[in-house]
C-alpha positions in Angstrom: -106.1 -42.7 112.9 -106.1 -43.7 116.5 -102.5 -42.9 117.7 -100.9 -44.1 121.4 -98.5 -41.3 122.8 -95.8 -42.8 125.6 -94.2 -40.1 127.4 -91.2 -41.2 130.1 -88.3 -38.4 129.7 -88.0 -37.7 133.6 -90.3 -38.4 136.3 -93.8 -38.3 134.9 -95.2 -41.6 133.1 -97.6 -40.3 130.5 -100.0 -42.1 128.5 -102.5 -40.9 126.1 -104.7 -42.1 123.3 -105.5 -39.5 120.6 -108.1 -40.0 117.2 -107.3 -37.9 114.7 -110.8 -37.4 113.6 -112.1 -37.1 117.3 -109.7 -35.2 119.5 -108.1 -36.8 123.2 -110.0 -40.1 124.2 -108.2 -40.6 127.5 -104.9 -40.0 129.2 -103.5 -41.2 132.5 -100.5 -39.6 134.4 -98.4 -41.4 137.1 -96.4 -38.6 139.1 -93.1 -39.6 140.9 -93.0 -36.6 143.0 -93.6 -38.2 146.3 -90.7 -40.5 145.4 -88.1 -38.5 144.5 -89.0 -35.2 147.1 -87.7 -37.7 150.2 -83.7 -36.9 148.1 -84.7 -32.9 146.8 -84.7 -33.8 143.5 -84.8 -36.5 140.4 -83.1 -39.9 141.2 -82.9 -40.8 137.3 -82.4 -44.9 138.6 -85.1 -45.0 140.7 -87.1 -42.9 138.1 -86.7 -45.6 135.4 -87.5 -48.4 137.9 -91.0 -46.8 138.6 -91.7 -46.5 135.1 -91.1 -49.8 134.4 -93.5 -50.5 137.2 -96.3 -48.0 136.1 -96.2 -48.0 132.4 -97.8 -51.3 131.3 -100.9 -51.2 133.8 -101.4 -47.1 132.5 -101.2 -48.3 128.8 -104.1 -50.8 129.8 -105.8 -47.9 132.2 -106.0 -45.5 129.4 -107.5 -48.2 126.7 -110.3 -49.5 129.1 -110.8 -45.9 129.7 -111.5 -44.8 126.2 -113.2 -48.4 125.5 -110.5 -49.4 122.6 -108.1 -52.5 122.3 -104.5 -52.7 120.8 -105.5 -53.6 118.2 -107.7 -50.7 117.1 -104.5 -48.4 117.5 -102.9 -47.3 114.2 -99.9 -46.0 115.5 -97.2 -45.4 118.5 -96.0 -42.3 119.2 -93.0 -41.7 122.1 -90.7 -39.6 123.6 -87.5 -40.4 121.9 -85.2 -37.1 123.7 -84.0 -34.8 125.2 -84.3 -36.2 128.9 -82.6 -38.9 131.4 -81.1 -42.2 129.7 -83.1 -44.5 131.4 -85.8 -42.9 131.7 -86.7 -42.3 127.5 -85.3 -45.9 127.4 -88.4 -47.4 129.4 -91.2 -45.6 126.9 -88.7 -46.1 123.9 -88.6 -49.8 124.1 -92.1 -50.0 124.9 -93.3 -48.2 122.3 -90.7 -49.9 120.0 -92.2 -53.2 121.0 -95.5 -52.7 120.8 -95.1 -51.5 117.4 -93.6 -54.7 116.1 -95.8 -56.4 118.4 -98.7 -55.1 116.6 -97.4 -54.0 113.2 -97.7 -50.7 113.1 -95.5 -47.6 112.9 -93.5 -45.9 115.4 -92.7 -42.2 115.4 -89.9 -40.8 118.1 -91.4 -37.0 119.4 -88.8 -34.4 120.4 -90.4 -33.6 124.2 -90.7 -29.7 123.6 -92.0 -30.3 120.3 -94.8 -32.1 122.5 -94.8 -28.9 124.6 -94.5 -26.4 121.8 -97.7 -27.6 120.4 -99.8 -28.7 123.6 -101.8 -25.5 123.4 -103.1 -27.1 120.2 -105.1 -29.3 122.5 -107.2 -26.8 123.7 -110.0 -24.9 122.4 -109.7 -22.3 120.8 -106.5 -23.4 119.3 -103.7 -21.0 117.7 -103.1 -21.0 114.1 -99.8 -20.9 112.5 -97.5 -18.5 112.5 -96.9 -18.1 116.2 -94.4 -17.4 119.0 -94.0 -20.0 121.2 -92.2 -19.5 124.8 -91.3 -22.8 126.0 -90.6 -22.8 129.7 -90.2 -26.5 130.6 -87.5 -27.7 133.1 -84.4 -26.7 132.2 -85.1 -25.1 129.0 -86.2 -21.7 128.6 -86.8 -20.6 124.6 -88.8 -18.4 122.5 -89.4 -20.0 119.0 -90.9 -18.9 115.4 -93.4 -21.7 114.6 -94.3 -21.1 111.3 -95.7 -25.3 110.5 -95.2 -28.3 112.4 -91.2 -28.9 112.1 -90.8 -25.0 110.8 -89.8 -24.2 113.9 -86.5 -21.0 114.1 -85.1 -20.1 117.7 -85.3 -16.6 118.5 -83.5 -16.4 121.9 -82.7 -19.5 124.8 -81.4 -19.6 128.5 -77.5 -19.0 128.5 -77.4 -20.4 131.7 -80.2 -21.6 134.6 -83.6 -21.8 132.6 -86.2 -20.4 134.7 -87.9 -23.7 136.1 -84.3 -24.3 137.7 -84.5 -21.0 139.1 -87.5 -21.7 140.8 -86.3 -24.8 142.3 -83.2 -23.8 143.3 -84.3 -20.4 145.0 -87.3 -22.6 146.6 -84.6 -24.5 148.4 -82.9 -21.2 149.3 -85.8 -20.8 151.0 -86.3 -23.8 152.5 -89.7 -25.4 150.3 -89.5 -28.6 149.2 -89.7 -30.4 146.0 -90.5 -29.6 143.9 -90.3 -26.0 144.5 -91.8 -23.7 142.0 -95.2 -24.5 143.2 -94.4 -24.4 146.3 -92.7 -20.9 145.8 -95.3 -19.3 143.7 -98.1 -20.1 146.4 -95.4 -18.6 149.1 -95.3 -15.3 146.6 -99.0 -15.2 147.5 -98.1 -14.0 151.0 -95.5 -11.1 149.8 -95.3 -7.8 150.1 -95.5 -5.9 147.4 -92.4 -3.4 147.0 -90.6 -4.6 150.1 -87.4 -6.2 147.9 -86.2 -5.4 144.5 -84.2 -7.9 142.4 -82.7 -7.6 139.2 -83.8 -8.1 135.9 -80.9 -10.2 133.9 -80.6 -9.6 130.6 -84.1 -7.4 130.2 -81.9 -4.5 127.9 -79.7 -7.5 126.7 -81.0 -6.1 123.4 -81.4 -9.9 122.1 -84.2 -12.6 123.2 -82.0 -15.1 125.5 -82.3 -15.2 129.1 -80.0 -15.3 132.0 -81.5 -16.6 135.4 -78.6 -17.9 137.4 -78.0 -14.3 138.8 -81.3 -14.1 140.4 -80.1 -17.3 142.6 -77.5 -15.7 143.9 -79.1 -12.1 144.6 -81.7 -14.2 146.3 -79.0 -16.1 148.7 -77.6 -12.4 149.4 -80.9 -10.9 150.8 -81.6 -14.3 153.0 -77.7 -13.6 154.3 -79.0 -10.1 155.1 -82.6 -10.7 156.4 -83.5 -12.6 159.8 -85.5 -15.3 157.8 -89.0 -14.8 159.1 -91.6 -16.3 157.5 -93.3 -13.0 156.2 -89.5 -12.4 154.7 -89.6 -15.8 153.1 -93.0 -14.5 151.4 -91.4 -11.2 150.2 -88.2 -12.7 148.5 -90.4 -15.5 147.2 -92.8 -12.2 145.8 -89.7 -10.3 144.8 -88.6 -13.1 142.6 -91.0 -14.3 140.8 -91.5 -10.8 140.3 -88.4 -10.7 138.3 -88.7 -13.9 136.4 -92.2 -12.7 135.2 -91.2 -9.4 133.5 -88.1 -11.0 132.0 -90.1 -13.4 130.4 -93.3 -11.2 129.6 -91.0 -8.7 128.1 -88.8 -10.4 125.9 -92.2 -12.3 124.6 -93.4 -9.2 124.1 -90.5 -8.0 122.1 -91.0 -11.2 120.1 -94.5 -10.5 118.8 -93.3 -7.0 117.7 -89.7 -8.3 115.8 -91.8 -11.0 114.0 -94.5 -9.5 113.9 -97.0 -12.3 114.7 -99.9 -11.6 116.6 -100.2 -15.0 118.4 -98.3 -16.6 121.6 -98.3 -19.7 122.8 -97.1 -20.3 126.5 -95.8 -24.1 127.4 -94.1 -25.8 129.9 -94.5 -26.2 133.7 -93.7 -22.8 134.0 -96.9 -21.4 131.8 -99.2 -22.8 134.6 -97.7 -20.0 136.9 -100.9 -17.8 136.9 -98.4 -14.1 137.9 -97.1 -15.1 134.3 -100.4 -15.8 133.0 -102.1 -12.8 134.2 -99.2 -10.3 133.3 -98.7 -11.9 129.9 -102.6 -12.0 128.9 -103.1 -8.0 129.9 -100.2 -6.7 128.1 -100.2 -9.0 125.2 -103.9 -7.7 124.5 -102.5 -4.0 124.7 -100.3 -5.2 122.4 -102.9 -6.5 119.8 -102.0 -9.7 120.3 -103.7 -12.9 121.5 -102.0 -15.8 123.9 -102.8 -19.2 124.3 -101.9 -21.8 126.8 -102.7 -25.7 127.2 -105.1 -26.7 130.2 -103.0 -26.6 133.1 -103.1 -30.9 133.3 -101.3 -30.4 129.7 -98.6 -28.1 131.1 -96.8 -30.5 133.0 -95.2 -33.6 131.0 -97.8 -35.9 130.1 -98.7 -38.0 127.0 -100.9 -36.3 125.7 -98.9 -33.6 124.0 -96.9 -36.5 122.7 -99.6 -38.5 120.8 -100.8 -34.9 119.2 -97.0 -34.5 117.7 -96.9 -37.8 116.9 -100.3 -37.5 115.2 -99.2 -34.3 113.4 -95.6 -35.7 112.6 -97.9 -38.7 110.9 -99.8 -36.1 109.0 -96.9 -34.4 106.7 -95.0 -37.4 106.4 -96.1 -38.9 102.3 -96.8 -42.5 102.3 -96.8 -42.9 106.1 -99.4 -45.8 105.4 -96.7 -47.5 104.2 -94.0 -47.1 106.8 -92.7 -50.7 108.5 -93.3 -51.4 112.3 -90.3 -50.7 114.3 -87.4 -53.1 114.7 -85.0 -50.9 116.8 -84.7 -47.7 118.4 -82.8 -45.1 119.6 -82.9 -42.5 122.1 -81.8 -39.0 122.1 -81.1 -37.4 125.9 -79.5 -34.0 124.4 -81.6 -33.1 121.3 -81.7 -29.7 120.0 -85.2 -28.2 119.0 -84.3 -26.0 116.1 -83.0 -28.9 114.9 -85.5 -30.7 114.0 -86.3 -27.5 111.1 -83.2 -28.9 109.3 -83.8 -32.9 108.8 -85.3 -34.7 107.1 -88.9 -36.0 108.7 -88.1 -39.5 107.6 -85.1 -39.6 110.7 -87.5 -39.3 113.4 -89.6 -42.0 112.1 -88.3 -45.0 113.3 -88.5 -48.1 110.9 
């Protein structure tokens, strides 16, 4: 089955064409970073404009690429929520098109379900049951993936997920946008030791997270500090410090409640290599393995999008027989957990 994955949820057009007998053919990525970093953040108008300007020549881009047609493709898979309005509007209504266009089913993918099982790209691949820390945006999560759609939250962000708490100290600091990059190669230049920040909610006794502190801590040492560019570097160092251990440890603790000897790491966030170092060493101590996507995957990107489409297609019966689309929705605020307690066949759009 040769499935078409449309990803368009906030400022990333992703496009990617997946056989489920032979693995990723191609995908193509069209970033809107230099765009929106001239504002400091998202414009979401101006981000559905330029998908709407990007996403028909990408579609073509990634057929020629993998040397099929539209007509070879079997089915369309796209992001149908959570994200910005017009944004999951563009690749909805695309996707929605082309299905009728073509007659072929439509599937709507929750965008951390695409995340959740992006390491499933990669080689080796995890098997089910396994942990899964999603750390995408503004959405920090640890989840029980038992299946495709068994999914049980564990613990979530009670307020600023830890992407926003990159981006927002990053601007405390005077980096542009986006900032966790930019902040994480700054930490590079730290010293060790110099500053200590705290650890929300590492003894909370419970899995969710609490970053919005950290912000402000931050803003309190650059009101303190003559703002050097060596002090920039240590406050950079001492909070990604902090960030790290909260999320290694309450991963850790996890494995052990559960325990299930396999983590998965997704989102922009898992490409942080501090996190990927820290959480490799002590998760081996710990008996347990971790997994991450390639770092092109960890970013949004259509990719992960046609694999949970493809996967979604897999466990739904009679599939074969499902009708192209003739409408769509769109789903900005959609919950994760869930999708463990509907039915399959309202996702597939008919």
């Amino acid at each position: 089955m040769l499935v078409l994955g449309i990803e368009t949820s906030c400022d990333e057009t992703g496009i990617a064409l997946l056989d489920t007998k032979h693995g990723l053919l191609s995908h193509t990525l069209h970033s809107q970073v230099a765009m929106h970093s001239e504002y400091g953040g998202v414009v979401p108008e101006l981000a559905s404009r330029d998908h709407i300007r990007y996403i028909l020549p990408l579609i073509q881009q990634t057929l020629l690429s993998a040397n099929r047609t539209l007509s070879q493709i079997n089915a369309i898979a796209y992001t149908q929520g959570p994200g910005l309005a017009g944004a999951l509007l563009v690749g909805a209504s695309v996707g929605a098109a082309l299905s009728f266009a073509l007659n072929i089913p439509a599937i709507g993918i929750h965008h951390l379900e695409g995340h959740l099982l992006s390491p499933l790209l990669s080689k080796p691949a995890p098997d089910f049951p396994f942990i899964a820390l999603l750390v995408s945006g503004g959405h920090t999560q640890l989840m029980q993936v038992s299946a495709v759609g068994q999914y049980v939250l564990l613990g979530e962000t009670v307020d600023d997920a830890a992407g926003e708490a990159f981006d927002k100290t990053a601007k405390l600091l005077g980096l542009g946008y986006p900032g966790g990059a930019a902040l994480s190669k700054l930490a590079y230049q730290g010293q060790p030791g110099r500053f200590k920040l705290p650890r929300p909610m590492l003894n909370s006794k419970d899995l969710n997270f609490s970053f919005s502190g950290l912000k402000t801590a931050v803003l309190t040492l650059i009101n303190k500090h003559e703002l050097t560019s060596q002090t920039r570097a240590d406050i950079a160092l001492a909070f990604q410090d902090a960030i790290v251990e909260v999320l290694v440890e309450k991963s850790l603790t996890a494995l052990s409640q559960t325990s299930i000897k396999q983590l998965i790491v997704a989102g922009g966030v898992g490409a942080n290599n501090q996190l990927r170092d820290n959480l490799s060493t002590k998760a081996k101590l710990a008996g347990a393995t971790v997994f991450y996507p390639e770092l092109e995957f960890c970013t949004d990107n259509g990719a992960m999008i046609a694999l949970a489409g493809a996967l979604r297609l897999s466990i739904q019966e009679n599939h074969t027989l499902l009708q192209p689309a003739r409408s769509f929705t769109i789903q900005p605020r959609w919950n994760l957990a869930a999708l463990s307690t509907i039915d399959h066949d309202s996702i597939l759009k008919r």
